[in-house]
ZAKOL-103590 format. One line per 2 residues: number of its first residue (from 1); for each residue x, y, z of C-alpha. Coordinates in nm, 3 decimals. Example, Ala and Ser with C-alpha at 12.3 -4.5 7.8 and 13.67 -1.06 7.14 Angstrom:
1 = 1.230,-0.450,0.780 ~ 1.367,-0.106,0.714
//
This chain:
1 = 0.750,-0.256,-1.702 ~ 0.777,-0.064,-1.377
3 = 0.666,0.010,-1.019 ~ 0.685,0.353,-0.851
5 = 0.712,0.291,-0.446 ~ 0.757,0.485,-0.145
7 = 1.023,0.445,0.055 ~ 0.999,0.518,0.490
9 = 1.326,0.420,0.650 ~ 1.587,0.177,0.576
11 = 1.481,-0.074,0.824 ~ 1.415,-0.371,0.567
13 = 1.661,-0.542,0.358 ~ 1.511,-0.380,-0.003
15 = 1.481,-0.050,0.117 ~ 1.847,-0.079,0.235
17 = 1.953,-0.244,-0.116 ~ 1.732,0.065,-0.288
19 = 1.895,0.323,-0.108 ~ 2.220,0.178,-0.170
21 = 2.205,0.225,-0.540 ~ 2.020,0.528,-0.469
23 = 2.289,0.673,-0.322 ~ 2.536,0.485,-0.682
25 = 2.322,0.647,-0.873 ~ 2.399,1.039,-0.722
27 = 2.730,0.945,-0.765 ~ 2.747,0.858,-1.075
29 = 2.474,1.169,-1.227 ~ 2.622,1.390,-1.032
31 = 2.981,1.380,-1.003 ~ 3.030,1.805,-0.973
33 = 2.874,1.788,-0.652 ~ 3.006,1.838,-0.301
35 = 3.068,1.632,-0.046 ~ 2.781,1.753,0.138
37 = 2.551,1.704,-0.110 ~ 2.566,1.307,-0.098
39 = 2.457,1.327,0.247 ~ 2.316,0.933,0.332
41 = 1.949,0.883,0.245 ~ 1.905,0.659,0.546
43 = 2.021,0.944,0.760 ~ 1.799,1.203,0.617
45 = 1.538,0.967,0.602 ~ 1.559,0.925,0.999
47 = 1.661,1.297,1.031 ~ 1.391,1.458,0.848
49 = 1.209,1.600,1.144 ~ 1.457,1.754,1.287
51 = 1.477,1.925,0.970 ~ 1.107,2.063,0.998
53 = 0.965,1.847,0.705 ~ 0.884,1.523,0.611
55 = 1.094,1.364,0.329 ~ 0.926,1.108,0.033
57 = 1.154,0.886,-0.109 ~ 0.972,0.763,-0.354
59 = 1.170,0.499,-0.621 ~ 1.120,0.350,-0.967
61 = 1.181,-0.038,-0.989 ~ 1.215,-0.262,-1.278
63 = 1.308,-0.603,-1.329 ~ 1.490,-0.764,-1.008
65 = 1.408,-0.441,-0.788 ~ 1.685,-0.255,-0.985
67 = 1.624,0.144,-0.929 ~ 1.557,0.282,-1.269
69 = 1.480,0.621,-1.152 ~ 1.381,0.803,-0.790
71 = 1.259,1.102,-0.650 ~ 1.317,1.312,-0.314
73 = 1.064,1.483,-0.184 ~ 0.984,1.748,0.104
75 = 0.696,1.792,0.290 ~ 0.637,2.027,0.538
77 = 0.265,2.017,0.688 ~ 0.281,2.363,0.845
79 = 0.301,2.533,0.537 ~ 0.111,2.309,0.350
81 = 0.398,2.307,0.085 ~ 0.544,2.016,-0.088
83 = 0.916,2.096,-0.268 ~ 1.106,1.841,-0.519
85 = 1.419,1.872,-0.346 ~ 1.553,1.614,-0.650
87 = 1.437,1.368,-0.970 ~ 1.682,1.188,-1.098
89 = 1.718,0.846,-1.377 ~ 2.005,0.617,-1.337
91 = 2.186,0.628,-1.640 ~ 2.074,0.500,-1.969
93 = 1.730,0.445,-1.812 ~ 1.515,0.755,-1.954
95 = 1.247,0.750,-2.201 ~ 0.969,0.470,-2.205
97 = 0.788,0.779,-2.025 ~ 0.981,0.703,-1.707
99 = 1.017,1.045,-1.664 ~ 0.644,1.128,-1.697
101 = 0.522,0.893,-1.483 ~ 0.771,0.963,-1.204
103 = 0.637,1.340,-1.202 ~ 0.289,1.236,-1.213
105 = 0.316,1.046,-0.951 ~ 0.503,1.290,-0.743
107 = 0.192,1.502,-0.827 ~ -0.035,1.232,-0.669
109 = 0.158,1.241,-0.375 ~ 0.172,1.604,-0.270
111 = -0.227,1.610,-0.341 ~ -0.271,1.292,-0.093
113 = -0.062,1.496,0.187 ~ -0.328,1.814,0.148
115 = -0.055,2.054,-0.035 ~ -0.138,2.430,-0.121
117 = 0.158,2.390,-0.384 ~ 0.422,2.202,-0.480
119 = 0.787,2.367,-0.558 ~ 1.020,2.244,-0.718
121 = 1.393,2.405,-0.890 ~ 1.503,2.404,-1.262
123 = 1.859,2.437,-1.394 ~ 1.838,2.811,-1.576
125 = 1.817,2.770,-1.939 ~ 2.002,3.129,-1.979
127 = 2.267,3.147,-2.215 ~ 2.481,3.407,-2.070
129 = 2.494,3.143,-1.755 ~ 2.495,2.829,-1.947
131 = 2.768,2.892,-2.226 ~ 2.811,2.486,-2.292
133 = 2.577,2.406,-2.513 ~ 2.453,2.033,-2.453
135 = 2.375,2.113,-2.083 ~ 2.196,2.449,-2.227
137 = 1.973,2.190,-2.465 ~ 1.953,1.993,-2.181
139 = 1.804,2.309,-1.929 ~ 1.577,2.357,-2.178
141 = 1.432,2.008,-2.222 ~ 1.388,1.979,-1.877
143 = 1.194,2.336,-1.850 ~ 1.008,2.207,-2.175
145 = 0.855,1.914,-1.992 ~ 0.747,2.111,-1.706
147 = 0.553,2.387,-1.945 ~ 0.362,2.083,-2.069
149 = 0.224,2.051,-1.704 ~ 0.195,2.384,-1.715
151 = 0.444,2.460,-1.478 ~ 0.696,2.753,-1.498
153 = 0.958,2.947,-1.284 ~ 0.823,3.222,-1.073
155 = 0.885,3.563,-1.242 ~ 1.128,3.874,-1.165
157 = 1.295,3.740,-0.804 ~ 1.617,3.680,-0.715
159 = 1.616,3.272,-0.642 ~ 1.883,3.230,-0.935
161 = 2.108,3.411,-0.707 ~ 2.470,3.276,-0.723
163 = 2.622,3.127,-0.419 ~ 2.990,3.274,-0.484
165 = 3.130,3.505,-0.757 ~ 3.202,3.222,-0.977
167 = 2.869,3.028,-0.927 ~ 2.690,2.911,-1.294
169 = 2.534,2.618,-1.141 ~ 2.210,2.839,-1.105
171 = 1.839,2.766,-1.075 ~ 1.466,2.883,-1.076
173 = 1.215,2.826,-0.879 ~ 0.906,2.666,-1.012
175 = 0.528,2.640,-0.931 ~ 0.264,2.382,-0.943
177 = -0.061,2.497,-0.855 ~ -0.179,2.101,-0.859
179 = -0.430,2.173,-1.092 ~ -0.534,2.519,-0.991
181 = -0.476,2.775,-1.295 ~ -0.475,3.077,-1.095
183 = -0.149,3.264,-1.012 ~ 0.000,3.213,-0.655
185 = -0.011,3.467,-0.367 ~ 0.288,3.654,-0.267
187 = 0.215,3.548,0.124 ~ 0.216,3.208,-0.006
189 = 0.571,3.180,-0.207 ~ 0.739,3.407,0.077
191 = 0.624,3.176,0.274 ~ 0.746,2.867,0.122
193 = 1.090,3.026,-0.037 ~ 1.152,3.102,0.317
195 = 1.130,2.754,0.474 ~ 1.276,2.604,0.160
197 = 1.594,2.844,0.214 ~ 1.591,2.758,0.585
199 = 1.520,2.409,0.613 ~ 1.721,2.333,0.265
201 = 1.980,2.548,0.186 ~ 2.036,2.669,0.526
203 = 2.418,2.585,0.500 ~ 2.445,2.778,0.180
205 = 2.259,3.100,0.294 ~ 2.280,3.330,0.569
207 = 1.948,3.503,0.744 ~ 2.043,3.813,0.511
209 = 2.089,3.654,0.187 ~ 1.756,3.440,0.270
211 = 1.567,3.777,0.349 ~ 1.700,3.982,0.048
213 = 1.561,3.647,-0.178 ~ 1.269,3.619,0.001
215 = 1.162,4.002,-0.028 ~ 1.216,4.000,-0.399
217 = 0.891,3.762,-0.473 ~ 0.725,4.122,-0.454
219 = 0.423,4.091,-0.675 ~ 0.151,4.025,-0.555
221 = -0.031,3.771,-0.692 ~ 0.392,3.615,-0.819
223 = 0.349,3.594,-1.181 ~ 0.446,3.296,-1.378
225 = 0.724,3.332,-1.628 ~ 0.575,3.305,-1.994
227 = 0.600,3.005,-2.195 ~ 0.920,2.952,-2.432
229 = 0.844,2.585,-2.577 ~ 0.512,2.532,-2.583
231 = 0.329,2.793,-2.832 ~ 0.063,2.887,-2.577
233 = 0.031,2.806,-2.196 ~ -0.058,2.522,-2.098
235 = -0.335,2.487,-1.724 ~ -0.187,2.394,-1.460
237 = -0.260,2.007,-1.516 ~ -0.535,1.832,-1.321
239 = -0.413,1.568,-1.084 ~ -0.574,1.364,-0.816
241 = -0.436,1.241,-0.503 ~ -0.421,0.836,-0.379
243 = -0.728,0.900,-0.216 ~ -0.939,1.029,-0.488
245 = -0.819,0.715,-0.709 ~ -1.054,0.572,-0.497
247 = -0.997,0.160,-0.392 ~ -0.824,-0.086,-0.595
249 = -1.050,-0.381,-0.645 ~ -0.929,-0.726,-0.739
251 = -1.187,-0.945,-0.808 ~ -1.111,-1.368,-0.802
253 = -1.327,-1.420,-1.134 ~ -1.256,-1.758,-1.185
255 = -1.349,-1.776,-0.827 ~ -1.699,-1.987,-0.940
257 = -1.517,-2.312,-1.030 ~ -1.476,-2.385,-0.703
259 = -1.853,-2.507,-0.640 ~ -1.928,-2.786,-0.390
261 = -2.253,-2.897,-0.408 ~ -2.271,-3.070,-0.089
263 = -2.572,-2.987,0.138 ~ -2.488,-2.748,0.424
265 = -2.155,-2.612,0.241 ~ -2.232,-2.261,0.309
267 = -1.926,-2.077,0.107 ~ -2.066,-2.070,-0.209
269 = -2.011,-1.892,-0.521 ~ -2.298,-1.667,-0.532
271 = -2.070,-1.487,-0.211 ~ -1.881,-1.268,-0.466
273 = -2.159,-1.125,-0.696 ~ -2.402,-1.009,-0.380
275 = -2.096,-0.817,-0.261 ~ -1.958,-0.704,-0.571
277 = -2.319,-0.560,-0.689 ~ -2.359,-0.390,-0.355
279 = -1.983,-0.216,-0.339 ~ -2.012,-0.087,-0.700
281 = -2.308,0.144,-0.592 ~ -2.053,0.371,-0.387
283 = -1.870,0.453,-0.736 ~ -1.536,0.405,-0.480
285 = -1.346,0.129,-0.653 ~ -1.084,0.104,-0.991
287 = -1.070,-0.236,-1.083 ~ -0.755,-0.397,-1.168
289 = -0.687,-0.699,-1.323 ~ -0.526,-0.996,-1.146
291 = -0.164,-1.060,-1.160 ~ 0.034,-1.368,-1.112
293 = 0.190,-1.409,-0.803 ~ 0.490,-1.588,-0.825
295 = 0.598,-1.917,-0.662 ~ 0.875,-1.824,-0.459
297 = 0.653,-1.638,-0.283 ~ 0.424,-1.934,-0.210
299 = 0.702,-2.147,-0.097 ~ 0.787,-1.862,0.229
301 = 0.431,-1.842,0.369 ~ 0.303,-2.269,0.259
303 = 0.535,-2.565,0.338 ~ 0.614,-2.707,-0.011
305 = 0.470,-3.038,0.061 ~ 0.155,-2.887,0.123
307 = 0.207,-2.690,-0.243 ~ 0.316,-2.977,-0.422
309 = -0.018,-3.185,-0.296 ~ -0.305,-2.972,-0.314
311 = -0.245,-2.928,-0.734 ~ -0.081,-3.314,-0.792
313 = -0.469,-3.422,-0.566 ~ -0.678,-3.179,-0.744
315 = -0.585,-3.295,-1.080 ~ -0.632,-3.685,-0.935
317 = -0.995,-3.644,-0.872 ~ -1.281,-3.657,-1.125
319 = -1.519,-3.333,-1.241 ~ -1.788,-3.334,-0.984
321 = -1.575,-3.521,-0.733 ~ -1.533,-3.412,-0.356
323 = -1.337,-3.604,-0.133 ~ -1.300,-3.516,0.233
325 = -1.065,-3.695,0.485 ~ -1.133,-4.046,0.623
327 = -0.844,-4.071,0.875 ~ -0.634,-3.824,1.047
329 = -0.287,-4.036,1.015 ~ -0.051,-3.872,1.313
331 = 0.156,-3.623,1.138 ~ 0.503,-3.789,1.087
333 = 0.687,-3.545,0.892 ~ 0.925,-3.793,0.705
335 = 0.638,-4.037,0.647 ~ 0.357,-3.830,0.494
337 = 0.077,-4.090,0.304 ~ 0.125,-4.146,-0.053
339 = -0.203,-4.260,-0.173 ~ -0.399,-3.902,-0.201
341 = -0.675,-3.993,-0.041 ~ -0.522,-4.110,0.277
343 = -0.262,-3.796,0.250 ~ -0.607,-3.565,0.292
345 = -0.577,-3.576,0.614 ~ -0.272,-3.574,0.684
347 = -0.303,-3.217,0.506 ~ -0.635,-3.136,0.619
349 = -0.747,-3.021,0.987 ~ -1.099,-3.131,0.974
351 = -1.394,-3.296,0.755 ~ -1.582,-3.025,0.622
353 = -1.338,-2.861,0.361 ~ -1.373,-3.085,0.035
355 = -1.060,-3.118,-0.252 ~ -1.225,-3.124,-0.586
357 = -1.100,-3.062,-0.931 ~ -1.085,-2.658,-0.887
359 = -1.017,-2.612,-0.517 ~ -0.664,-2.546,-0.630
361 = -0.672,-2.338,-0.929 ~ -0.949,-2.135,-0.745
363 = -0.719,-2.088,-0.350 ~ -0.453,-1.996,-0.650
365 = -0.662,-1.767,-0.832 ~ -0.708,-1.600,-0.473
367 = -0.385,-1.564,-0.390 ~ -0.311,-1.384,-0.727
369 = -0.562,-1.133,-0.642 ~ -0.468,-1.042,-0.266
371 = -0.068,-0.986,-0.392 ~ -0.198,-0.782,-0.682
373 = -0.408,-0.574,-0.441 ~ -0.076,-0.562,-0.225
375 = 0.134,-0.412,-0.505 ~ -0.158,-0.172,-0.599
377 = -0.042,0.037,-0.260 ~ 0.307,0.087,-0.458
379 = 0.171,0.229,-0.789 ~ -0.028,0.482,-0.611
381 = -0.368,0.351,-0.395 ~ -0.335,0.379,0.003
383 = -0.693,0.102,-0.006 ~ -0.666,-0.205,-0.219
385 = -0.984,-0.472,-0.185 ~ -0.900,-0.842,-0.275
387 = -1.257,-0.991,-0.311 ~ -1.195,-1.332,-0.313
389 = -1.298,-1.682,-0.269 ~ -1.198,-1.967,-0.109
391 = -1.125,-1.743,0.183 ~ -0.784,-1.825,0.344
393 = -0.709,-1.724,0.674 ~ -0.738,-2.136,0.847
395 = -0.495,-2.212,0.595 ~ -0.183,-2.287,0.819
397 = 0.188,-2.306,0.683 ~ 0.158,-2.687,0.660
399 = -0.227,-2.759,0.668 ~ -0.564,-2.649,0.499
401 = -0.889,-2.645,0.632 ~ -1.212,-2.439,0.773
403 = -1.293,-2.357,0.371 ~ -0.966,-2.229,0.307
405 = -0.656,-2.393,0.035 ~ -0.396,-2.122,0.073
407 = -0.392,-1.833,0.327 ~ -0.415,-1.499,0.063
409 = -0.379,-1.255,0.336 ~ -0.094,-1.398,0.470
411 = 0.091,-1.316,0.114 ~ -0.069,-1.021,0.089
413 = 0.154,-0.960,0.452 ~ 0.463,-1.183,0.326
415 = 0.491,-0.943,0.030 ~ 0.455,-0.652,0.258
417 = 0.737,-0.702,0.472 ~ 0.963,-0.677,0.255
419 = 0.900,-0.311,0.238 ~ 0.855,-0.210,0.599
421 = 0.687,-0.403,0.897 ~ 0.347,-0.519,0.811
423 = 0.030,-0.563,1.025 ~ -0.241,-0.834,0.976
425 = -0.606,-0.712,1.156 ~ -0.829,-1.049,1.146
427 = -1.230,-0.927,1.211 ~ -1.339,-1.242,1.091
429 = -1.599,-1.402,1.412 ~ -1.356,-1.751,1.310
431 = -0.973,-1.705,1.473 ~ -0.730,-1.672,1.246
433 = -0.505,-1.972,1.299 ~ -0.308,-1.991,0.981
435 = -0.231,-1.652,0.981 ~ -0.112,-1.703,1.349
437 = 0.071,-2.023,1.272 ~ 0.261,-1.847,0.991
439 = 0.408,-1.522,1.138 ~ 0.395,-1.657,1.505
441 = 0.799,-1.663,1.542 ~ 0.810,-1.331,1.374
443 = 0.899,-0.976,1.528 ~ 0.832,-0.768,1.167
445 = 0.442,-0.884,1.121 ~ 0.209,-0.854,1.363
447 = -0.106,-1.039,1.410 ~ -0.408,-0.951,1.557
449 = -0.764,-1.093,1.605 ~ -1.078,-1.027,1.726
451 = -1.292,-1.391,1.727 ~ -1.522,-1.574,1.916
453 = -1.361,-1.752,2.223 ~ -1.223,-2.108,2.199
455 = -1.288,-2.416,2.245 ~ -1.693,-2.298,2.149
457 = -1.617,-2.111,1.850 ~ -1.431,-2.272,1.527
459 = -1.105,-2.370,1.496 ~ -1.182,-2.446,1.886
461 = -0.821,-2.520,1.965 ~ -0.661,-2.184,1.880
463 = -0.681,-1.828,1.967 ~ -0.663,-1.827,2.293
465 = -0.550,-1.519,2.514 ~ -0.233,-1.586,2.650
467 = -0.073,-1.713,2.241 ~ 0.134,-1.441,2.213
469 = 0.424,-1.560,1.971 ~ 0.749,-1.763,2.058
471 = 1.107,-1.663,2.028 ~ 1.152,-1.361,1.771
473 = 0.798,-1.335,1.755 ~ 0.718,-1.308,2.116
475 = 0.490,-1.022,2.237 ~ 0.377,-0.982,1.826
477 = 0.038,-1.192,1.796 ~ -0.253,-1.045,2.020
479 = -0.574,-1.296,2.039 ~ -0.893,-1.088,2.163
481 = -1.166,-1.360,2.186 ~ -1.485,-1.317,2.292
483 = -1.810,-1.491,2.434 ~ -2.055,-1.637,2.207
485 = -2.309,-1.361,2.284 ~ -2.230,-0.983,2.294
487 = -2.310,-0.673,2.222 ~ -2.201,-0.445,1.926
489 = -2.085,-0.189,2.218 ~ -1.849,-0.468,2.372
491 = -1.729,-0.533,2.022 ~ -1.599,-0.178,1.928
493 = -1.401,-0.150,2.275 ~ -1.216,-0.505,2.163
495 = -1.172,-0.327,1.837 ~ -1.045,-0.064,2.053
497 = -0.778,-0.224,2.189 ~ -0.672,-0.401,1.902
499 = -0.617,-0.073,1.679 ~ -0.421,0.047,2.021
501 = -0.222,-0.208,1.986 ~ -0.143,-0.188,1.594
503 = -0.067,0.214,1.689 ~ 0.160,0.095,1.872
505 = 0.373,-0.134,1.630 ~ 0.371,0.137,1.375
507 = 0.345,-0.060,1.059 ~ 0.395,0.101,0.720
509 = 0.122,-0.133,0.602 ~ -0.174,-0.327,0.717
511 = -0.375,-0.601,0.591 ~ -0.743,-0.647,0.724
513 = -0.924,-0.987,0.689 ~ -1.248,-0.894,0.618
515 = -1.484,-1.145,0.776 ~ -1.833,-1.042,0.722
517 = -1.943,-1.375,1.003 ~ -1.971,-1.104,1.269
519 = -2.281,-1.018,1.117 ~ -2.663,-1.112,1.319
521 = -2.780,-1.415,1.125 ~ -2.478,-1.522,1.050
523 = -2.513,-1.940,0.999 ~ -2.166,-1.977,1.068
525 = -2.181,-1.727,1.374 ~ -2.373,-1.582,1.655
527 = -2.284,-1.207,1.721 ~ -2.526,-0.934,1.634
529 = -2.313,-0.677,1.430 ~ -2.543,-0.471,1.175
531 = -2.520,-0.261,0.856 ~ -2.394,0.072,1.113
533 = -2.181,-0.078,1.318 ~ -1.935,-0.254,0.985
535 = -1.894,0.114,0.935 ~ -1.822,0.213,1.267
537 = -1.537,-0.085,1.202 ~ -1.449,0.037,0.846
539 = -1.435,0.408,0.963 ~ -1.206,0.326,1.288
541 = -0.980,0.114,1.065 ~ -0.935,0.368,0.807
543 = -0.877,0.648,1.082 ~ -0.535,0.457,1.124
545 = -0.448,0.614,0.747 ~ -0.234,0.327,0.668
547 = -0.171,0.212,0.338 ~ -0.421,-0.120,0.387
549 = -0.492,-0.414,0.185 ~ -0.845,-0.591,0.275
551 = -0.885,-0.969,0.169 ~ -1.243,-1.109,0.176
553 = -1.253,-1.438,0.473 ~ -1.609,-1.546,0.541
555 = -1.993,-1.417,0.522 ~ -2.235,-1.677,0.487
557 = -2.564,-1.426,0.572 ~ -2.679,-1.377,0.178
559 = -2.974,-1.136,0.286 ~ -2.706,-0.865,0.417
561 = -2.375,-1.017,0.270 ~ -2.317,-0.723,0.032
563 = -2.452,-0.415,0.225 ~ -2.253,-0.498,0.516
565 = -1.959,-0.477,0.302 ~ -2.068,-0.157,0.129
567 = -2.132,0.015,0.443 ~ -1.754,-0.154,0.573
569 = -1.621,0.003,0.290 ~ -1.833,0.338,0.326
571 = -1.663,0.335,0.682 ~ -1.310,0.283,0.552
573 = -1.317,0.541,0.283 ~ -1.452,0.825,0.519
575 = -1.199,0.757,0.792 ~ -0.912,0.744,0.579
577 = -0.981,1.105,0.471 ~ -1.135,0.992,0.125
579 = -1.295,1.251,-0.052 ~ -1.420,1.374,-0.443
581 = -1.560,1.036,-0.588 ~ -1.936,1.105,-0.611
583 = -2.189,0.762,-0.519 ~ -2.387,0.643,-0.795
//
């Protein structure tokens, strides 16, 4: 098993460790090359625009984040070219389709970015050049794999030029039309040889030798060299980009064992099917099935007290049981209740969140579902919808409550951070708490809600204005309550202000708790958001064209519970450029 991920910078610790045996692995495949040529990733990566393109690092993980394989990748958006500057295995780890997957993929990615083309070089497979014969069979294995794409080296041009007299290390130029069969324009591959040359290879041609190359693609439209290992040509291969995938859905099915009966308990399970038959209309969403998440990461966001109680109390109780707290013992760390019924609450915040026999295997259930959606953004989705329940965004590092067991979204975030700084956007009409409670001493996840104002609106004794983070974390959680009544109008301008502010921190990802509460009618709330206006929200969220993970919080209004969240999701798709997934 393996992940393919993208890589921005090098300012985590696993993007460091990646690029580290990135740069092992050149060393090591590659040991002909020049000095120049093992130039730092990190510094490229941070360089790139200087260079006039964007570079793609995109990396193939296996077991214990170990680099299997990775691929560099140019993009320069004012061309509208993409060009696989390299694709390379570490050794011993080809085959298994590695290989394959790794090129698709690249495929994906130049689609996503809006790319007329994407270029890429092959080692020539001529045997007057290549006289050793393994690396010849090699050259032609490679060019082999490409013809079954149906790509192929531009015809009659000078690209394989040598470099000096004694130059065999010689290449050809390939095209991918992406999935479009027809040949490519002359204006078009001038136009790209010529930045590639430039903003490439710069160092190892002068303006002359870059003219001379660039003048010799002189058919017009450039022909594509036959085929020499496949025994006809094969199309130009369809491919789709991130967006077209459509959304990853991960749906909590076991989600309906958690049932209380109790009179007034307004999160029930019939929550997931209303939305769930509403979303599927759009014909937007790929379901994937739910992955386990594992502990470890359960024991960085939850306190393991907490973790070792809410299973060990679930398991006490009888089927059909709820218990909720009787006392609220004062919370002496060292001296936490033993008897689990007294422990409730010193666990739980208030009296209206029951423990019965599923509340944990359900809250974990959840949890599996928002991680999964998490890691969906690294094997090629930008959206990813956990649709969960028990929602989990009260759920504080060391205490439950206000419906929620174990706070999804904030894994969904932990996870994320470890692969660039991370963004949590709460739209939920309840604050946040637990979210804020967890990442509230931390500078690489920010936190941001939009709820109604405290002490009137639930949890009543958080979210106030002027919580803002302590010590590392100071200046990264932004609280945006409002009054109990408003107007959709005053809601988009707080919305405003908190997507300034997320613009700001520049996160490579973002996770959105989806609380459908701000919706008129709402039992739990009192705000008068409509079908139109959880677009307006889904399209101004997607307009940030981050990769984004949304987990389900509350929605208690059953009439318009599932096309609010269609027309959310409506909003999101169209502002994050989606595009070629007909509705049903």
């Amino acid at each position: 098993m393996f992940r393919i991920r993208r890589i921005e910078d090098d300012a985590n610790l696993a993007d460091r460790e990646a690029i580290v045996q990135i740069e092992r692995i050149l060393r090591e495949q590659f040991p002909e090359w020049r000095p120049r040529d093992f130039e730092r990733l990190a510094v490229r990566l941070r360089d790139a625009r200087r260079q006039r393109y964007q570079l793609r690092l995109l990396v193939v993980e296996g077991a214990r984040q170990r680099v299997r394989a990775f691929t560099l990748l140019l993009w320069m958006p004012d061309i509208g070219v993409a060009f696989l500057d390299l694709i390379s295995a570490a050794p011993g780890a080809t085959g298994g389709g590695l290989g394959a997957a790794l090129y698709q993929r690249v495929r994906e990615e130049a689609k996503t970015l809006g790319a007329r083309a994407l270029l890429l070089e092959c080692s020539v497979d001529d045997p007057t050049v290549v006289t050793d014969p393994q690396r010849l069979q090699q050259n032609r294995q490679r060019l082999k794999f490409y013809e079954r794409y149906g790509v192929r080296p531009l015809a009659d041009n000078a690209w394989d030029t040598p470099t000096t007299p004694d130059d065999r290390d010689l290449y050809y130029l390939l095209y991918d039309g992406l999935g479009d069969s027809s040949p490519p324009s002359r204006s078009l591959i001038r136009t790209a040889a010529r930045a590639i040359l430039q903003r490439r290879y710069a160092h190892l041609f002068d303006a002359r030798a870059i003219a001379r190359i660039v003048a010799s693609f002189s058919a017009d439209p450039v022909s594509l060299r036959p085929p020499r290992y496949l025994r006809r040509a094969a199309p130009s291969a369809a491919v789709t980009g991130a967006a077209e995938r459509g959304i990853a859905l991960v749906v909590n099915e076991g989600h309906e064992i958690h049932h209380v009966h109790d009179r007034g308990y307004v999160e029930a399970p019939v929550r997931i099917p209303l939305i769930l038959n509403e979303i599927e209309k759009t014909g937007l969403f790929a379901r994937l099935r739910p992955r386990r998440a594992p502990e470890a990461l359960l024991r960085r966001v939850h306190d393991p007290r907490l973790l070792a109680y809410l299973p060990k109390a679930c398991a006490w109780l009888k089927e059909n049981q709820s218990i909720y707290p009787i006392i609220f013992p004062v919370r002496n760390l060292t001296r936490p209740p033993e008897d689990p019924e007294l422990a409730l609450g010193y666990y739980c915040t208030d009296t209206f969140t029951p423990l019965h026999k599923n509340a944990w295997p359900a809250a974990r259930g959840a949890v599996d579902c928002a991680v999964t959606a998490a890691q969906a953004l690294f094997e090629g989705y930008r959206l990813a919808y956990a649709l969960v329940r028990p929602p989990g965004h009260h759920a504080e590092r060391r205490v439950y409550g206000g419906f929620c067991y174990l706070n999804s979204a904030a894994m969904a975030a932990e996870y994320l951070s470890d692969y660039g700084r991370a963004a949590v956007l709460d739209v939920d009409y309840h604050h946040g708490n637990g979210t804020q409670d967890i990442f509230y001493a931390r500078a690489n996840v920010l936190t941001v809600s939009i709820h109604g104002a405290p002490p009137t609106a639930y949890p009543h004794y958080s979210g106030f204005a002027d919580e803002r983070g302590v010590g590392a974390g100071a200046g990264f959680n932004l609280n945006l309550p409002l009054p109990e009544k408003i107007s959709a109008q005053r809601y988009r301008q707080a919305l405003a202000s908190a997507l300034r502010r997320l613009r700001r921190f520049s996160p490579a990802h973002l996770v959105v708790c989806l609380g459908l509460d701000t919706a008129k009618g709402d039992p739990t709330g009192t705000w008068p958001l409509r079908a139109g206006d959880f677009f307006a929200v889904g399209h101004a969220v997607g307009a940030l064209r981050l990769p984004t993970v949304v987990v389900q919080e509350g929605g208690y209004r059953t009439h318009t519970l599932g096309v609010n969240a269609r027309r959310f999701f409506e909003g999101l798709w169209q502002g994050a450029g989606g595009g070629g997934i007909e509705k049903r």
